[in-house]
N, C-alpha and C positions, 0 to 999 in steps of 0.2 A: 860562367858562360862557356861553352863548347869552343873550345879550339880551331878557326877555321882555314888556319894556314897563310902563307900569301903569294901572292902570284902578282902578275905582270898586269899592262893595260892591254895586251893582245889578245891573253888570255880571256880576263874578262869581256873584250868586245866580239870575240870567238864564238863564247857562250849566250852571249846577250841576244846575240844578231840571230845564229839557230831557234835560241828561244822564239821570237819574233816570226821566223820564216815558216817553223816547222807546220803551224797550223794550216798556212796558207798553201800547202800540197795537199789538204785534202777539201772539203767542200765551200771553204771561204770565198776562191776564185765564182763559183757558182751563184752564191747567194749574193756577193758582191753585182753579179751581173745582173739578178732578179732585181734588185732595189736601183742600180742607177741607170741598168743597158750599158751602152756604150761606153758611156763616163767612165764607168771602173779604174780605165790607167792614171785618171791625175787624181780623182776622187781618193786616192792612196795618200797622194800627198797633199791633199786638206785634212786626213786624219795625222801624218805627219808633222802639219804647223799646228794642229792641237797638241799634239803630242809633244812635241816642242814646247809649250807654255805650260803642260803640265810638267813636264822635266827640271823646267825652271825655276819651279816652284820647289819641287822636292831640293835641286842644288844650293837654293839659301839658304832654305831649312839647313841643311847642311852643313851650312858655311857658318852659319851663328850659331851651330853648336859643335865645333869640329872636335873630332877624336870618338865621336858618338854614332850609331847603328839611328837607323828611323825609328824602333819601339823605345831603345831610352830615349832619343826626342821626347815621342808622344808620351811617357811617362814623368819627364820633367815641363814638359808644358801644361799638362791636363791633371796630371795627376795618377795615383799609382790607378785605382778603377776606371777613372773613361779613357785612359793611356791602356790598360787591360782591355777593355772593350774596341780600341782605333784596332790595338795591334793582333787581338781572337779573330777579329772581322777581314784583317787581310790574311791571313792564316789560311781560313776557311773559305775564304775564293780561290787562294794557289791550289789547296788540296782539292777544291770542286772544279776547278779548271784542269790542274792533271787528271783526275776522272773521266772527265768529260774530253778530254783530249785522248784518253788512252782508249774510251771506247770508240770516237769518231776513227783511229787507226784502225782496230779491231774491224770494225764492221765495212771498212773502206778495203781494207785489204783481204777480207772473206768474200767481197764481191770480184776483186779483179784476180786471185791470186792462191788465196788458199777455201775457196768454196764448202767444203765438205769438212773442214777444221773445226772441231768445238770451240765457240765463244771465250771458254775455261779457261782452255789449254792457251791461247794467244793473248789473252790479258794476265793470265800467271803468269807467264815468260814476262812479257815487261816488269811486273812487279815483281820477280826476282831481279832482274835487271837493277830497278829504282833502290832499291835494298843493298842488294853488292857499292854499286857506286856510294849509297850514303853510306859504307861499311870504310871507303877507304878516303874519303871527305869530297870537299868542296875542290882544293888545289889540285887534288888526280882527276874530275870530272872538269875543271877548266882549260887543265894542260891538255885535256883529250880533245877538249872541243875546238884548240888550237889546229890541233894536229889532224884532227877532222877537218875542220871549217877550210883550209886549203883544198885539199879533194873533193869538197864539196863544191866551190867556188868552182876549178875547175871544172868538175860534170854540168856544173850547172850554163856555165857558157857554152860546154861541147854541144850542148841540147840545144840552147837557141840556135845556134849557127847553123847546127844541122835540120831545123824545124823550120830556116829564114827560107826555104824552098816551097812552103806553102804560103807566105805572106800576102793578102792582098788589103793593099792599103783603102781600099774603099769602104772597107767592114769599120775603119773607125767612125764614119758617119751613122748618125748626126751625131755629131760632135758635144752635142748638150744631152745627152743619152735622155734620159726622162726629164727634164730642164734643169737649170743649173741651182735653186732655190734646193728641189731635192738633193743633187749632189752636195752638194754644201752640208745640209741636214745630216745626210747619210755619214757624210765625212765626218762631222762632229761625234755623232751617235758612235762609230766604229773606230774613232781615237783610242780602241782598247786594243786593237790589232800589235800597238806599239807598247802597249801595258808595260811587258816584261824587263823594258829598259830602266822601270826605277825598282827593279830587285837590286842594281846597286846599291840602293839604299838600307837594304838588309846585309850584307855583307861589305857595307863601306869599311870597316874595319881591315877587312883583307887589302885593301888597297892603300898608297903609300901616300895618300895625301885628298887635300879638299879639290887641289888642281888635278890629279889622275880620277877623280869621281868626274868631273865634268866634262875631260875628256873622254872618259870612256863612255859615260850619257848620251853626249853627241853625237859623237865619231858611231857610237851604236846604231843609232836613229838615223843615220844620213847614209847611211852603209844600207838598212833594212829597207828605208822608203826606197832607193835607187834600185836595190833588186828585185821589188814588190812592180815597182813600175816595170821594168822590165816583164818581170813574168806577166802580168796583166795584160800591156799592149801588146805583149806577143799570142796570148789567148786572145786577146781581140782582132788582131788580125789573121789567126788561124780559123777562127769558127765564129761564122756567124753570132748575133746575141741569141737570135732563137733559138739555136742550139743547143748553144752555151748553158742554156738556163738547162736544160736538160739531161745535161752529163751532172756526174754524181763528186768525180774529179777529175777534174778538165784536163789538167798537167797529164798526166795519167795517160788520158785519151790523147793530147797531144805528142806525144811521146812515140805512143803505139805505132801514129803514123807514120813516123821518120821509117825509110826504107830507100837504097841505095843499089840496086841490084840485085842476083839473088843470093848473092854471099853477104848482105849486111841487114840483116833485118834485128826485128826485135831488139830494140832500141830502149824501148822500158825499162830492161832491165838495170841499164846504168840508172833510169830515173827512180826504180826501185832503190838501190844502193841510197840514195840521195834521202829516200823518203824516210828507211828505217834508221840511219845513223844520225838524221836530227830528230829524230820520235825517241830515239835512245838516247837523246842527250836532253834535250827538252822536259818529257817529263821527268826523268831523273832532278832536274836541276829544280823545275816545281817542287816538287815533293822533299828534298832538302831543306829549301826557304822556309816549307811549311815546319821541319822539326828545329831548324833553327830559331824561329819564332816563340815553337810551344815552350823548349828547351827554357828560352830568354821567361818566360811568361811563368814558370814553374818553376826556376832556378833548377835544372836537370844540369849536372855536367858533366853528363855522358849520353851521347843521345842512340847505342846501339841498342838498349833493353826497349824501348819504344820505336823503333823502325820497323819491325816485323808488324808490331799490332798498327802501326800507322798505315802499312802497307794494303793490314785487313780490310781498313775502312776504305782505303782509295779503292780496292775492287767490289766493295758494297756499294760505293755512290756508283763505281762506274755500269752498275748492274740496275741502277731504278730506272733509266730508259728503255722502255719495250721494245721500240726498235726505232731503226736510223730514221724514220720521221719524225717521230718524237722528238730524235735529241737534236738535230738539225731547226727543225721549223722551232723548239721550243727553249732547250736548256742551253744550248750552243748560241741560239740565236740571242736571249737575254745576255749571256756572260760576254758578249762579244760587244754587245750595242748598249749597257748598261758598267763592264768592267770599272772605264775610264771613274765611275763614281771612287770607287775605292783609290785606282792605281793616281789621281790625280788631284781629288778634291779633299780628302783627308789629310793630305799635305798642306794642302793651298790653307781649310781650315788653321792646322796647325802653325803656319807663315803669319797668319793673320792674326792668332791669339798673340803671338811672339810680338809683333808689331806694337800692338794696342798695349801690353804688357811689360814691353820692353825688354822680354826675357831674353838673357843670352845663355851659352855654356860657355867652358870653359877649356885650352886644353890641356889634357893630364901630362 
């Protein structure tokens, strides 16, 4: 098995929480607003209290087999083949979610920023990016998202507080956006927003115990829903929903507007900073889990001779969408409102064989 170093619980909830944020800079805020209106800022956190009980699930699991990664789970509960089959199956969402995450940047950022830029050339640069980073492991791309995620945090309040000049608190009516039955619904369906918190699970190893997995789980999740709410109600009280629906990426356009006189304009750009350092941490961190996984599933124990061709394939999928309606109304839109199947209920599955089974592990 690949070496993957060990690091801290900062570290890890550093990277967990980017993971989690980064998508929600580009068209998430949007489509969040199409399906509930208004609702969007607490409908965050009805996919949070799902997200919560699939978390919970993956921590026992955990816990009855301590010293163990989620694929040996699933290979000591199921069996070497449908334990191969649980662990191929999460594999292949991370590397179709960094795809699909690397084109929604791609094409977000040719509309506001680099226009005339070939598609090519700004999806190669990421995936040399994904590539260097899994060159020098998992421990130097946590430590960085440590060392990021402060600066981030930072830009990220400078922005509300300088955006609190547009606020009009009457936009958060009605208050039940499309009614609360939907919200609710919605909340459920998009409990994948929080997916990434049980990549703990793939790399529990790195971390110093069954008690630092749970911490870092949670402290993840209550970290990501608190900044989601924030960026939501704050898009809600800057723009209208009918708007809203119609910006491509709201943050973005929220952004634009901060202006201050005529020596402080162009505000974006700190929000640009914000966008690319967790798009460079993010997928990088996808696309590791995934050769971590394959590594586990193949007995590889060196995963640099397969990084480059993994690479190939993450800019093949991210090239079957024709264009950003596509991947938005169709591929983005399933992986989002469908993820939680894998990130939640393959766990819960596996808890419940254990159960009825009685199986435990043991630790080494």
């Amino acid at each position: 098995m690949v070496g993957q170093g060990k690091f801290g619980n900062k570290e890890a909830i550093s990277a967990l929480v980017i993971a989690c944020m980064a998508k929600e800079f580009f068209t998430d805020p949007n489509m969040i607003v199409r399906k509930v209106g208004t609702a969007g800022w607490y409908m965050v956190l009805v996919s949070a209290a799902v997200a919560a009980l699939g978390f919970t699930a993956v921590y026992f699991l955990l816990k009855r087999f301590p010293g163990k990664n989620i694929m040996e789970i699933y290979d000591d509960v199921f069996g070497r083949y449908i334990g191969f089959g649980f662990s191929f199956t999460v594999a292949f969402v991370l590397l179709f979610s960094a795809a699909m995450n690397l084109r929604e940047y791609v094409e977000i950022i040719k509309i506001y920023v680099f226009p005339k830029t070939p598609p090519v050339y700004l999806i190669g640069s990421l995936a040399v990016t994904a590539v260097i980073l899994s060159f020098i492991g998992l421990e130097n791309i946590t430590r960085y998202s440590k060392l990021a995620g402060y600066v981030m945090l930072v830009g990220f309040i400078i922005l509300l507080m300088l955006s609190s000049r547009f606020f009009r608190f009457y936009r958060i009516y009605p208050l039940l956006g499309y009614g609360l039955k939907n919200t609710l619904v919605q909340g459920f369906l998009r409990s994948s927003i929080y997916g990434e918190i049980t990549l703990v699970a793939i790399f529990a190893k790195s971390l110093h115990g069954i008690q630092d997995i749970r911490k870092v789980g949670y402290t993840s999740l209550i970290i990501a829903a608190s900044l989601m709410l924030l960026m939501q109600l704050g898009l809600t009280l800057i723009f209208t929903y009918p708007f809203s629906k119609e910006l491509t990426a709201p943050l973005y356009a929220g952004a634009s507007l901060i202006h201050y006189g005529v020596f402080f304009q162009r505000v974006e750009s700190l929000f640009l900073f914000i966008w690319n350092i967790s798009t460079l941490i993010s997928i990088p961190l996808l696309f590791y889990m995934v050769l971590l996984i394959y590594s586990y599933l193949f007995k590889i124990d060196d995963i640099r001779p397969i990084t480059v061709p993994f690479s190939f394939i993450m800019i093949a999928l991210s090239l079957i969408p024709s264009n950003i309606v596509e991947l938005v109304q169709f591929y983005i839109r399933y992986l989002r409102e469908f993820g939680w199947v894998v990130f939640y209920v393959l766990p819960s599955i596996a808890l419940l064989m254990t159960a009825l089974t009685k199986k435990k592990g043991w630790q080494a």
